[in-house]
C-alpha positions in Angstrom: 116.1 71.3 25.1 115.8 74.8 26.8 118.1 77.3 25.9 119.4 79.0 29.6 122.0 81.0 28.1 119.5 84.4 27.8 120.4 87.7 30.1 117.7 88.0 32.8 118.3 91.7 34.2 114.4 91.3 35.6 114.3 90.1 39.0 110.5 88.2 39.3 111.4 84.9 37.9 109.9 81.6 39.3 109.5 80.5 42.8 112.3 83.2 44.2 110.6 85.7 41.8 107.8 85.4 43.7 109.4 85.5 47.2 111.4 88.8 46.2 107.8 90.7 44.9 106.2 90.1 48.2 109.5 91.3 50.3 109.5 94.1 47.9 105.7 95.2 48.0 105.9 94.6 51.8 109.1 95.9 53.6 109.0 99.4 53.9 108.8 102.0 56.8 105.4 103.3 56.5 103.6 99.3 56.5 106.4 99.3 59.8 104.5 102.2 61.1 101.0 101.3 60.3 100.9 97.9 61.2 102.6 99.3 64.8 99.9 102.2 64.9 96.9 99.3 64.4 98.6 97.3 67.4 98.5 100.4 69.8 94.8 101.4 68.6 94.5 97.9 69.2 95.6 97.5 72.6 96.0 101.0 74.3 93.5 103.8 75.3 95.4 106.4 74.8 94.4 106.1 70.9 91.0 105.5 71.1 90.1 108.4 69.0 91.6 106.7 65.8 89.7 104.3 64.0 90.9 101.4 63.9 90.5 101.0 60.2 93.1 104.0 59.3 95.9 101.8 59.8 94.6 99.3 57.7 93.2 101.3 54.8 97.0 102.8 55.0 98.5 99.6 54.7 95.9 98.1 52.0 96.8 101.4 50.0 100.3 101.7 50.2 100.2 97.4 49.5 98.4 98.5 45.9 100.8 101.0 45.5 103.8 99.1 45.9 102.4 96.5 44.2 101.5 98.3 41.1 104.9 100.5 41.1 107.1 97.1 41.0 105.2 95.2 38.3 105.2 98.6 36.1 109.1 98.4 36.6 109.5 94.9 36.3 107.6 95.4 32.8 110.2 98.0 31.9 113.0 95.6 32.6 111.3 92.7 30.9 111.3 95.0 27.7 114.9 95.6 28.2 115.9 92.1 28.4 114.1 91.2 26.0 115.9 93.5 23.7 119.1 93.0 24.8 119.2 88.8 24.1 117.4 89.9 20.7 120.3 92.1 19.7 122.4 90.8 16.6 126.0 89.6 17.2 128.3 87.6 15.4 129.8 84.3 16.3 133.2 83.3 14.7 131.9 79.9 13.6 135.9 77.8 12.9 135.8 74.5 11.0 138.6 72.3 9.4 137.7 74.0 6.0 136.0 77.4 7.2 136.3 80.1 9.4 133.7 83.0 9.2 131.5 85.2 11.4 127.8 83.9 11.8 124.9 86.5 13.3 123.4 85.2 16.4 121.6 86.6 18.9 122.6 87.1 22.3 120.3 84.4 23.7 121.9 82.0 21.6 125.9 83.2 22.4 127.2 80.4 24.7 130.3 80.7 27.3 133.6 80.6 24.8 132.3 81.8 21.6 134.2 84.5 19.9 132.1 87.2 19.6 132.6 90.2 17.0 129.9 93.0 18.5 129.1 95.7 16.5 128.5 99.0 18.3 124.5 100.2 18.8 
């Protein structure tokens, strides 16, 4: 059975993880601008002394960019959550004969366990 219980502070996860990259890489003002600067190359003659391929070598670049600048952060936070459901805790463990702390990590802490965390 898969444990679900882990932190995920990383946002590209699955299906949705997906979906929120490309509205990441994607929505921003200066792909607003270029994609409306290649439609008025495209269909007025006032700017016919712009190539038509400036818009879309601005848009291709600042695609790579964007790109490259959310999977270097979404590295960073995989690190980081990775760390955090690695940390060492300890789980009061209660039986009919026992009661002691038990270390656990934090991906293995379930909703009602008393915790004891130790600080760091």
């Amino acid at each position: 059975m898969k444990n679900t219980n882990k932190i995920f502070a990383n946002r590209y996860q699955g299906g949705f993880g997906l979906w929120y990259f490309i509205i990441d890489t994607t929505v921003h003002f200066e792909n607003v601008l270029a994609i409306v600067l290649f439609f008025l190359i495209l269909y007025s003659q006032e700017y016919n002394q712009i190539e038509i391929s400036f818009p879309i070598v601005a848009l291709s670049v600042n695609f790579g960019l964007m790109c490259m600048r959310n999977l270097t952060l979404e590295l960073r936070q995989r690190k980081v959550t990775n760390k955090i459901n690695n940390h060492q805790i300890d789980y009061l463990m209660i039986t009919r004969k026992l009661k002691r702390f038990v270390p656990i990590t934090w991906s293995d802490a379930k909703p009602g366990y008393i915790l004891r965390i130790k600080s760091g």
